[in-house]
N, C-alpha and C positions, 0 to 999 in steps of 0.2 A: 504493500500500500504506500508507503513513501517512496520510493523508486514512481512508481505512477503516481505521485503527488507532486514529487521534482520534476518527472517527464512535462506534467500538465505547464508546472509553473514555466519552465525554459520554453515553453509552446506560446504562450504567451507573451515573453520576452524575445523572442525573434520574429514575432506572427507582423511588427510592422517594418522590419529590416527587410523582411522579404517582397513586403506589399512594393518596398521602394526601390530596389533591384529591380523588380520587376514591369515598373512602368516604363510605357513606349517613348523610344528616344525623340520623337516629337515635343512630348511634354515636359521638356527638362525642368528636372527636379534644383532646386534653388536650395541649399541644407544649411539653417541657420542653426550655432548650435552654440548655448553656451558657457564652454569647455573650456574656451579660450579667449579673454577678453581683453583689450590690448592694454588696458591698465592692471594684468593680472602680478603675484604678486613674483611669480618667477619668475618675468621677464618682461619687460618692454617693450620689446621687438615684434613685432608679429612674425608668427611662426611659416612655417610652410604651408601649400594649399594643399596638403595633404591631410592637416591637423582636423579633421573633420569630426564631429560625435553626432550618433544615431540615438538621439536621446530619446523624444518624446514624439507624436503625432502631431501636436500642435508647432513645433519647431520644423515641419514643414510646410515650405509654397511651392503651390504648381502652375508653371506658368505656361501660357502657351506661347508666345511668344518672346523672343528675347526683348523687344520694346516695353514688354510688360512688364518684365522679370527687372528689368536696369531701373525705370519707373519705382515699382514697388520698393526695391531694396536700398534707392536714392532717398524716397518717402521717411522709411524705415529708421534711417539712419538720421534724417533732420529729425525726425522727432522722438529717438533717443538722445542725441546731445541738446536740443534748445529745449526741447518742451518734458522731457522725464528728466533730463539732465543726469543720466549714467550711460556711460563707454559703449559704444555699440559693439556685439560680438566680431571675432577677427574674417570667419566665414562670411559676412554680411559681406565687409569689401574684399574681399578675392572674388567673391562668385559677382561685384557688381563690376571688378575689371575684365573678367573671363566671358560675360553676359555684352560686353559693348562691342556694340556691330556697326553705330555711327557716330558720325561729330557730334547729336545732340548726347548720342550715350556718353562720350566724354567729356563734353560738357556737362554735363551731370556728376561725371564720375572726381573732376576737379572742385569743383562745388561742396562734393561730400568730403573731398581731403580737405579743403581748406576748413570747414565748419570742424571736423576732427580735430585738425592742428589748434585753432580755437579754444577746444573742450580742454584738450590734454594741456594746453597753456593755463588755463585761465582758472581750473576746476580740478585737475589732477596734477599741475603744478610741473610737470615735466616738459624741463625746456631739449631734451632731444627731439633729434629728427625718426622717423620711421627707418628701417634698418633699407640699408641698397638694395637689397632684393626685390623690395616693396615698387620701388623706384623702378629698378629692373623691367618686373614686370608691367608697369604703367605706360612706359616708353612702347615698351611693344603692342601694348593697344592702340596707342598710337599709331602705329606704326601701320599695322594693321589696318586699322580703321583709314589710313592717310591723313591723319591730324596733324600733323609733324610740327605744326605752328607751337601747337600743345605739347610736343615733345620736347621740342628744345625750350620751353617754360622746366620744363623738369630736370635739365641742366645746370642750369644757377644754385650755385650752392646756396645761397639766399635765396629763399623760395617762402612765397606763402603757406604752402601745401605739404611742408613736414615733410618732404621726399629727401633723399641724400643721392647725391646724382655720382654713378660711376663710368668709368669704360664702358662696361657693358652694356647701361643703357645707352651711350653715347654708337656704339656698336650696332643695335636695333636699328636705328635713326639712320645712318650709313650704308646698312645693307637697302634700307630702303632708298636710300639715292641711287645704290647701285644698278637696283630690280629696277630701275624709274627712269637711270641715266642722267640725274640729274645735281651737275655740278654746282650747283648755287646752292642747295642742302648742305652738299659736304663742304663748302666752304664758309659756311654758315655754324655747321656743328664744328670745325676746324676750331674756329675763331671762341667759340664758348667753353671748347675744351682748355685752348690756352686762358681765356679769362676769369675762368673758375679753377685755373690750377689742377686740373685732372689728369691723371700721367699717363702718357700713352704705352701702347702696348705692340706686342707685336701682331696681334688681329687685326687692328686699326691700320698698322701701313699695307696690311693686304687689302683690306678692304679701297682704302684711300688710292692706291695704288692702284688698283684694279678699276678704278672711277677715270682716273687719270688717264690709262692707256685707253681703254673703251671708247674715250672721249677726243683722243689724238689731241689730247693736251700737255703737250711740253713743258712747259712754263712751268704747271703747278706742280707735274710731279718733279723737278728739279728743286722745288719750292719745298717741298713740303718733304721729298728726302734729305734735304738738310737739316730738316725742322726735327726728323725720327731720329738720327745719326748725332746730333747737337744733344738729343732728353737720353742718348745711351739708349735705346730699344734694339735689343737683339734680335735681328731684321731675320725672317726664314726665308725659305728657298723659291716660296711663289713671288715678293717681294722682290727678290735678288732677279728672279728671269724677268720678269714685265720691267724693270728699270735695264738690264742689259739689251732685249729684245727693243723694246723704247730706242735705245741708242744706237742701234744697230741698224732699225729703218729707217732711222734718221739721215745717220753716215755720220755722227758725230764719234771717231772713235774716239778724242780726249775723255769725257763722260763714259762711254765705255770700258776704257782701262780704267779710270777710278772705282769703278763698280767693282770690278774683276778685281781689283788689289782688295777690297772691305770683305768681298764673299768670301775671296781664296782664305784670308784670314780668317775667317769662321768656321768654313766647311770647307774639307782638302777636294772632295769628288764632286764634278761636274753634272750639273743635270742636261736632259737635251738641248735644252732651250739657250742653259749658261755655254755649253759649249759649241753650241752652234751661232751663236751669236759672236763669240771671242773668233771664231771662224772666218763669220764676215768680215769680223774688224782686220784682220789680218788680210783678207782678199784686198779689203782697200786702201791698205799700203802696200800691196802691189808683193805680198809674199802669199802665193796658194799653197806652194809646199810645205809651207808653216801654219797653214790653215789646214789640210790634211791630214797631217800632222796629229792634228788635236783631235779632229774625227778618230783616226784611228787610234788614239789611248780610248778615249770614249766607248771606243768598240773593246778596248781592252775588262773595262771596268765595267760597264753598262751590264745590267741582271740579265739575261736571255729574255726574261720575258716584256722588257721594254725594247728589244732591240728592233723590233719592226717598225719603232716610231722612228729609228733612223734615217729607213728611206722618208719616210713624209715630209722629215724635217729636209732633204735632200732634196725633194720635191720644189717646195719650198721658196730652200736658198737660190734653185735653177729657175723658176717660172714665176716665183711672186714677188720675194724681194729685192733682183734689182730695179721695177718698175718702179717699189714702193722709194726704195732708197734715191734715185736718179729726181725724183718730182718732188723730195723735201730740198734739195739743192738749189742754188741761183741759176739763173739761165746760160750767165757766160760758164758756169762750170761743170754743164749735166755733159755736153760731146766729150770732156778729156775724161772723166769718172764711165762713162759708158764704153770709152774704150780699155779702159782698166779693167771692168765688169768682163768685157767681150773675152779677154784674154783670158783673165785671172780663172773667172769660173770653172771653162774647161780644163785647164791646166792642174786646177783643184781636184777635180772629179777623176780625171785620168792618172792621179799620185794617189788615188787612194787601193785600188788594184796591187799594185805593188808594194803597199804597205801593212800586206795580211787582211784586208775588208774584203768580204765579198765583191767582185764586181759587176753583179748583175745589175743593182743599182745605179753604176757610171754608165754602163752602157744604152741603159735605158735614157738616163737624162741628158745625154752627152749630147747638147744641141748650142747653140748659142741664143743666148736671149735673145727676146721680140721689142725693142725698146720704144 
């Protein structure tokens, strides 16, 4: 009889955990719970959105749409801090950053940080900010949503809205430039990272980096790799090939061999990109056999299962780059670099054969460019 009196009782205490599993993904379930209150006494921070309790029935809403769902839990939250005047639970604002799907959700969702900061100011006496995660995940609502105005509001370390602004939402913000293509962003989040003092990283000069070559912008990414090289960021190897490749369709090899001296100093082995680049540079100064040369250690060290991108990158340096490189030059000096191309190239391709490469690959591209 107690064995089936416990059974009954646990049937009861799971009977609304399952109701809520179990409803259709349509109707998403909004889970206020409160477990975890930001003024609690273990911590100040809000926890993860994972910090969730399946406590009671009434601690659930069902919404049917996320308009509704961002609405109610915005409601919620003004009238725990102005009108009951205690802490609203930490689930409220996750699920009402997780719930925003447009500008006015985030508009809302600013509204409810700033009345927060407010409370916890004024009422709970704590003058920290929310911890960066918080922040973290805001930016990429953001982001998301294409607020970005309100993202970079979430960048000033002086903020109304109790946020603490890191890299990584600075990061959020940038990839959406990236996805977007658009360089007035990142020179925008550029500028707030240096005036909030926010130390860069090395995500950001790939990101940045990758904004910059996309965009066949010179300028910044020489701008802005001295700005990464200058704060010490230990630049990786996607960074290193789009500033070498950069300078190699250019035909600037001054800028080129700087790069190659910072990489080599980091990382002793080549990637395709890094060494087919130092390749060109050497095609034009007018040495192929020392462009060769470097092909074949590349071939020496390169894993097997990246070596097929050799020929692509061969491809490439035969049929796309000198077009590209010949049209960033001035006019009186695209006929003498075109006749250096004309030579050099072949001469390249045809020293690679006899220096232990396959040469199925020279034979194939063994042409003289189309300029």
């Amino acid at each position: 009889m107690q064995v089936l009196s416990n059974a009954r009782r646990l049937a009861r205490i799971l009977k609304p955990q399952i109701l809520l599993n179990s409803a259709p993904s349509e109707h998403k379930l909004i889970i206020y719970s409160q477990c975890h209150s930001l003024h609690s006494s273990s911590s100040r921070s809000l926890p993860s959105s994972g910090n969730y309790c399946f406590a009671t029935v009434r601690d659930v809403m069902y919404s049917r749409t996320s308009k509704e769902a961002v609405k109610k839990i915005y409601d919620d939250i003004i009238d725990s801090v102005n009108v009951r005047r205690t802490m609203a639970p930490n689930a409220w604002l996750w699920s009402l950053i997780e719930n925003c799907k447009t500008r006015e959700d985030i508009k809302l969702l600013f509204d409810a940080l700033q009345n927060l900061r407010i409370f916890r100011l004024s009422n709970l006496r704590i003058h920290d900010n929310f911890n960066c995660n918080l922040c973290r995940e805001v930016t990429k609502a953001c982001a998301r949503v294409g607020s970005v105005d309100f993202g970079k509001k979430a960048l000033w370390k002086h903020n109304m809205y109790g946020l603490t602004p890191s890299i990584a939402s600075a990061n959020h913000l940038l990839s959406y430039a990236k996805h977007h293509n658009d360089v007035e962003l990142m020179v925008d989040v550029m500028k707030l990272l240096e005036k909030n003092h926010i130390p860069l990283q090395p995500s950001t000069a790939d990101l940045v980096s990758s904004i910059c070559y996309y965009s066949d912008n010179w300028e910044l990414i020489s701008k802005y790799s001295k700005k990464f090289l200058k704060a010490g960021v230990k630049l990786r190897r996607f960074a290193f090939d789009l500033w070498m490749d950069f300078a190699a369709k250019r035909g600037d090899t001054e800028s080129l061999w700087k790069t190659e001296k910072l990489r080599s100093g980091l990382m002793k082995q080549h990637t395709l990109v890094s060494a087919f680049s130092c390749a060109k540079g050497l095609i034009l100064e007018g040495k192929p056999l020392d462009a060769a040369a470097v092909i074949q250690l590349l071939d020496q060290t390169l894993p097997d299962t990246k070596k097929s991108g050799m020929v692509v990158e061969l491809q490439k340096l035969v049929n796309e780059w000198p077009l590209s490189v010949v049209k960033h030059q001035k006019e009186e000096n695209r006929k003498a670099l075109a006749a250096v191309l004309k030579s050099g190239i072949p001469a390249m391709v045809n020293g690679l054969p006899n220096m232990g490469v396959e040469g199925k690959a020279g034979a194939q591209l063994l042409a003289s460019p189309d300029f």
